[in-house]
N, C-alpha and C positions, 0 to 999 in steps of 0.2 A: 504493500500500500504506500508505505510510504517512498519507495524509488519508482512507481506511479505516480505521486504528488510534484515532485521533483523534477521526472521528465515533461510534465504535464508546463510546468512553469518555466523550464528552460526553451521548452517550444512556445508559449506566451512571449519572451522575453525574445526570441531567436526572429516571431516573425514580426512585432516592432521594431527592430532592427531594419530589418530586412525592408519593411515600411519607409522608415526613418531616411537610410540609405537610398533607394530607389528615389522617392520624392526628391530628397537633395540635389541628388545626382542627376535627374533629370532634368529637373529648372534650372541645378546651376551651370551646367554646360550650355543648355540653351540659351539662357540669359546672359552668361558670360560671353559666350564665343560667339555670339548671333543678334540678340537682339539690342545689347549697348557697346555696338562695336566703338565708342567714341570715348572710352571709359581711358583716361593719359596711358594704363598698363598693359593698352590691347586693340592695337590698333591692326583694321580685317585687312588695311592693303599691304601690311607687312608680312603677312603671315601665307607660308610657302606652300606648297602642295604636300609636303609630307606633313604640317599640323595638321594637314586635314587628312591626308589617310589616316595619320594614327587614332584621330579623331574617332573616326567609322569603326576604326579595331577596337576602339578602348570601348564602344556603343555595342558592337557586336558580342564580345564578349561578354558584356556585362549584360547584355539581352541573351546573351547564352547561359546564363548560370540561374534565370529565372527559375526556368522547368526540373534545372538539377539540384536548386535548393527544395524545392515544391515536394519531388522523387524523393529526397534523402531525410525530409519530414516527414514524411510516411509512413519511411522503414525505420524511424523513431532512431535515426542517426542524426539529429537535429544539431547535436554539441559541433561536429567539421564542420557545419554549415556557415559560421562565420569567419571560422579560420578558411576555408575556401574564397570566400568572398573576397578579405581583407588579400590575399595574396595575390590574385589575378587581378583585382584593383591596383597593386603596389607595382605590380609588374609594367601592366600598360601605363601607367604613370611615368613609371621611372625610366620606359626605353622614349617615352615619349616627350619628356624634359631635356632627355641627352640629346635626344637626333634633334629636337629644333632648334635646343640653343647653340650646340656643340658650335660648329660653323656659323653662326649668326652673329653682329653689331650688335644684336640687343642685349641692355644688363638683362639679368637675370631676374622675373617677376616672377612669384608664385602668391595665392589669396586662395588656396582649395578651401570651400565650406564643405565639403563633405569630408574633406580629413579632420575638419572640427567638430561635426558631429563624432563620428565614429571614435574620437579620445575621449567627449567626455561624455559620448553614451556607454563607452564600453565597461561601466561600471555597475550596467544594468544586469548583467551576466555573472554578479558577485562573484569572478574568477581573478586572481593573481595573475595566474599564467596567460590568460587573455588579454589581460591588461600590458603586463610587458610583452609580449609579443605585437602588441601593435605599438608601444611606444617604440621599441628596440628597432621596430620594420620602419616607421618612419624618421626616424633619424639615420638609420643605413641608408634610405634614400635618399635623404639629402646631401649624406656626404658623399655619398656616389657621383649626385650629379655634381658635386663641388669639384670632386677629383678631377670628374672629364670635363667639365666644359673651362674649367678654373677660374671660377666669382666669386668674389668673396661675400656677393650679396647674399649667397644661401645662409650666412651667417645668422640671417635675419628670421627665417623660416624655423630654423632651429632654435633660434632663441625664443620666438614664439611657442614653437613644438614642448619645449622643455616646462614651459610657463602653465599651459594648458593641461601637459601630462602630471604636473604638481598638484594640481587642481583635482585632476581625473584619480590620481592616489588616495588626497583628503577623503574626498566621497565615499572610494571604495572601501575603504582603513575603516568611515563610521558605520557603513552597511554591514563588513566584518565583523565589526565591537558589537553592533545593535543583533548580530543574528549570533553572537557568541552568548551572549548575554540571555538572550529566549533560550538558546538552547541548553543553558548552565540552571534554568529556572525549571525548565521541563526537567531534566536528569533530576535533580533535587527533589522534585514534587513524584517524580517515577519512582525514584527511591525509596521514597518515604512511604508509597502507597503498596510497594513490594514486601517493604520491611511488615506493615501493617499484617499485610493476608499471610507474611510468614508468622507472627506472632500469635496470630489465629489457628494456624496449624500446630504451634506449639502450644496451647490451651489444650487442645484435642491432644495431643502425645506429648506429655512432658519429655518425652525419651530424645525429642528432637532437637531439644532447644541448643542455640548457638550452632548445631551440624549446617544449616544452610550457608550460613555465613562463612565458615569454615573450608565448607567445598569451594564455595565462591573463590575463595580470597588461592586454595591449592590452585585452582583449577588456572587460574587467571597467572597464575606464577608461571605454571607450566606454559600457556600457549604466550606469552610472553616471550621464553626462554628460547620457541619456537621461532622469533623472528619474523612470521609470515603475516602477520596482523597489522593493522591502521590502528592507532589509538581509539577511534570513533567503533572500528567491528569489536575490539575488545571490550570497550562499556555495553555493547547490545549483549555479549556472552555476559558478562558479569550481571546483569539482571535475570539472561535465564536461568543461570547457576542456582542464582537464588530460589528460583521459583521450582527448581528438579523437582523438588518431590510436594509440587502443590496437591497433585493428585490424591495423593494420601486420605484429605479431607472428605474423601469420597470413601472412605473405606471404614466400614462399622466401629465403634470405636471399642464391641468384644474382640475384637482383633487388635487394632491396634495396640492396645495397652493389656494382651495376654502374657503371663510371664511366665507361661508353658512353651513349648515348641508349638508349632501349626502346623496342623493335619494338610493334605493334599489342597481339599475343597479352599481350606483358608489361602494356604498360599497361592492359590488360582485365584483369587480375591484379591490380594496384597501386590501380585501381576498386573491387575488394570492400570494400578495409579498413572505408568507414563502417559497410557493412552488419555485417559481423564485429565492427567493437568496438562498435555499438548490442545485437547481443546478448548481448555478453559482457558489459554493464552491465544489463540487462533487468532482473534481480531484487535490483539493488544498492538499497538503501532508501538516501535522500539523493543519488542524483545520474540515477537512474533517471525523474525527474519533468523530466528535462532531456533525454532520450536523443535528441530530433531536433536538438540541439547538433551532438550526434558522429553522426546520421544524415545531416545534410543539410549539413553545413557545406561541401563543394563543390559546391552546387547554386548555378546562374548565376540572373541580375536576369533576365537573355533567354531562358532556360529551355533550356539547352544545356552544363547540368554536370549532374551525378550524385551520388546513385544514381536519382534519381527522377525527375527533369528536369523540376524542378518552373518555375514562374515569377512573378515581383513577389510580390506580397503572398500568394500561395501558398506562398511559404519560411516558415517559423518564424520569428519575430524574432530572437531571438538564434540561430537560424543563421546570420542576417545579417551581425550583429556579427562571429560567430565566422570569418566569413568572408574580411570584410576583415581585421582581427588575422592571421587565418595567412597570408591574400597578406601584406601585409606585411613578417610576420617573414622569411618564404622566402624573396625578395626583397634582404632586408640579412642574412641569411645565406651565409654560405661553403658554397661545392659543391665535389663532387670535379671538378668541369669547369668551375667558373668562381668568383672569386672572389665575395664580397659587393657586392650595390651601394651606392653611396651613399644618403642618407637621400634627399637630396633627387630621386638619378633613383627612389629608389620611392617615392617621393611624387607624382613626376608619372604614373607608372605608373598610381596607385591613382585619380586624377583622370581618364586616359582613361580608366579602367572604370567611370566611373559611368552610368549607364543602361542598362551591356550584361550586366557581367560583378558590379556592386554595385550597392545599394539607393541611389536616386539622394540619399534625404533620409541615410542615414548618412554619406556621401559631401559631403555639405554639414556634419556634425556633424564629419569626420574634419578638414576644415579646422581647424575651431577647436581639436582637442586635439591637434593633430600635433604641435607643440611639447612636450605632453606625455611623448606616445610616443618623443621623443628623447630625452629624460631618462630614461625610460623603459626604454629601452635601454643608454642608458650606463653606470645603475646596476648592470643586469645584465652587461654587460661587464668590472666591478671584482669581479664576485666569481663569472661563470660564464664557461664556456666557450663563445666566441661561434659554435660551428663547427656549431651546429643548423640546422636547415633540413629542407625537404622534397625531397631528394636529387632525384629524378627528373619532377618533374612541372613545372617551372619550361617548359619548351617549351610543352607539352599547355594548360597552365589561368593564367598569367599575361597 
C-alpha cells in the first residue's frame, strides 16, 4: 500500500513536471525566437541556418519524448521519466549553443526560462539525487560551451545557475526536514501503538513479557550485521518483530498458561498463531510489507516447521533471522516447567541446529555476534522482566 501511495505521487509530481516543462518550453521558444525578434539579445537577421535546424531538432525531439514519457507512465517507470527529459533537453541545448556561437561575432546571450523552471521545480520530486543531477548537468553545460566557443560571458549564466540552484537546495533541505519530521511522528505513535497490543498479549501470558522486545532488539542485531538493509526496511522489520507472536491472542488462554506439556490437539492450536497474527497485520501500512516475518518465523532450514513447511532458501530472509532471535530468547527464558538456560547451553543449542532447524550461513553470522546478544540481554535484564519466553513449544520446535 504504501509503495502504491508513493508511486501514485511520484506520477502526480512526474506529470506536473512534464506540464510545467512542455508549456515553458513551448511559449518560450516561440516567443523568444519568433514573435519578439526585436528583443537587443536576438536579433532574427542574425541568426544563421543552422539556429534554425537545430531549432526543428531541439522541437523534434522534445515532440518525440511526448509519447515515450506517456509509455513509460504506464509501465509505472515514471521515476527515468525526468531524468530522460532533462538529458535530451541538455543535449540539444548544449550542441546547439556551440554550433551557433562557436564561429559567430556575437557575445554570448543565454535567458533559458525553462532551465528556471526545471531548478526550482525540481524540488517537487523530494529527491537529492535529482536535484544534483540537474544542477551538476547544467553547469557542465555551460562550461562546455565556455570551453568551445571561449566567452567569458557564460560566467554570467552560471552565476545565475549557482544563485537559483541555492535556492532550489533551501526548498528541498525544508521539504526533507518537514517529511523527516511526519515520518519521526508516525514511527513514534506506530510504536507506541505496537508496544500497546504487545502488552495486551502479555496480560493474557505472563510467560511472555519482555520476549517480544527481546527478539526485536536479536533479530534487528542480526540482519544489521547482514549489511543488506536501508535503515528505513530495518525499522519496518523491527515493528514486525514485535508483533511475531500477536497471534497468540487468539489462542484459549487453557493453553496458553498450561504448565503441563500439550497434547497433539493443543499444539495444532498453539500452530495457528502465525497465520492469525499475519492477518491481523495485513492492512497495517508500515509493518505489513514484512508480514512473512510473523508468517513464517517457525518454518524449519529442513522444511518440517510451520505454517507452510516451507525449506532453505524458500523461507523469507528475515524469517530466518527472526527465527533464530526467538529460539534463542525461548531458550534463556524462564518457563513454568523449567527454569532459563544458560547463554552458553543455548548457544550450543543454536549451533546443532544449523543445517536442520536454521539457515546454515546465519548460523555462521550468529557466531560472530553472540557476544553481542549477551549484552544484549543483560541490558534487558536491568530494566525488564526476564520471565518471557514461549511457554509451551520448547519440547515441539527446539
Amino acid at each position: 500500500m504504501k509503495k502504491t501511495s508513493l508511486l501514485q505521487e511520484e506520477k502526480r509530481s512526474t506529470v506536473l513536471f512534464l506540464w510545467l516543462f512542455y508549456v515553458v518550453f513551448f511559449v518560450y521558444e516561440i516567443f523568444y525566437n519568433n514573435l519578439f525578434p526585436t528583443f537587443p539579445w536576438s536579433d532574427v537577421n542574425t541568426k544563421s541556418r543552422v539556429w534554425y535546424d537545430f531549432l526543428f531538432v531541439k522541437f523534434g525531439v522534445m515532440i518525440a519524448l511526448i509519447p515515450l514519457s506517456i509509455y513509460l507512465i504506464k509501465k509505472a517507470k515514471t521515476e527515468s521519466v525526468k531524468y530522460i527529459l532533462f538529458f535530451c533537453y541538455f543535449l540539444t541545448n548544449l550542441f546547439s549553443d556551440i554550433f551557433y556561437y562557436k564561429d559567430s561575432t556575437l557575445p554570448y546571450t543565454s535567458g533559458n526560462m525553462v532551465e528556471l523552471v526545471v531548478i526550482l521545480f525540481s524540488p517537487i520530486f523530494v529527491s537529492k539525487k535529482f536535484t544534483y543531477y540537474i544542477t551538476l548537468g547544467l553547469l557542465l553545460k555551460y562550461v562546455l560551451v565556455g570551453i568551445f566557443i571561449r566567452d567569458i560571458l557564460v560566467l554570467f549564466p552560471i552565476s545565475i545557475l549557482i544563485v537559483l540552484s541555492f535556492i532550489s537546495f533551501i526548498l528541498l533541505h525544508r521539504f526533507l526536514n518537514y517529511i523527516k519530521a511526519l515520518k519521526y511522528s508516525y514511527d513514534e505513535q506506530l510504536e507506541s501503538i505496537v508496544k500497546g497490543v504487545i502488552a495486551t498479549l502479555e496480560l493474557k501470558d505472563p510467560y511472555t513479557r519482555g520476549h517480544s522486545e527481546r527478539v526485536a532488539a536479536y533479530a534487528m542485531n542480526m540482519a544489521e550485521a547482514t549489511g543488506k538493509f536501508k535503515p528505513s526496511e530495518l525499522n519496518n522489520f523491527y515493528y514486525a518483530c514485535l508483533l511475531h507472536d500477536i497471534g497468540k491472542v487468539n489462542i484459549p488462554d487453557s493453553i496458553l498458561t498450561k504448565s503441563g506439556s500439550l497434547t497433539d490437539e493443543e499444539y495444532d492450536i498453539i500452530k495457528t498463531h502465525p497465520v492469525v497474527g499475519a492477518e491481523a497485520i495485513r492492512d497495517v501500512d508500515g509493518i505489513a510489507d514484512n508480514i512473512d516475518v510473523i508468517y513464517h518465523h517457525h518454518e524449519r532450514w529442513d522444511g518440517k516447521g510451520y505454517p507452510g513447511g516451507l525449506a532453505g532458501e524458500n523461507i523469507p530472509f528475515l524469517a530466518r533471522v527472526t527465527a533464530v532471535a526467538d529460539a534463542f530468547d525461548a531458550m534463556t527464558s524462564s518457563r513454568s516447567y523449567r527454569p532459563a538456560l544458560q547463554f552458553e547451553v543455548a548457544h550450543q543449542r543454536i549451533l546443532e541446529g544449523q543445517g536442520n532447524q536454521f539457515d546454515p550461513q546465519l548460523i555462521e553470522l550468529f557466531k560472530q555476534i553472540y557476544p553481542q546478544w549477551v549484552n544484549i540481554a543483560k541490558t534487558y535484564r536491568k530494566g525488564v522482566d526476564m520471565r518471557g519466553g514461549e511457554k509451551h513449544e520448547n519440547s515441539q520446535t527446539e
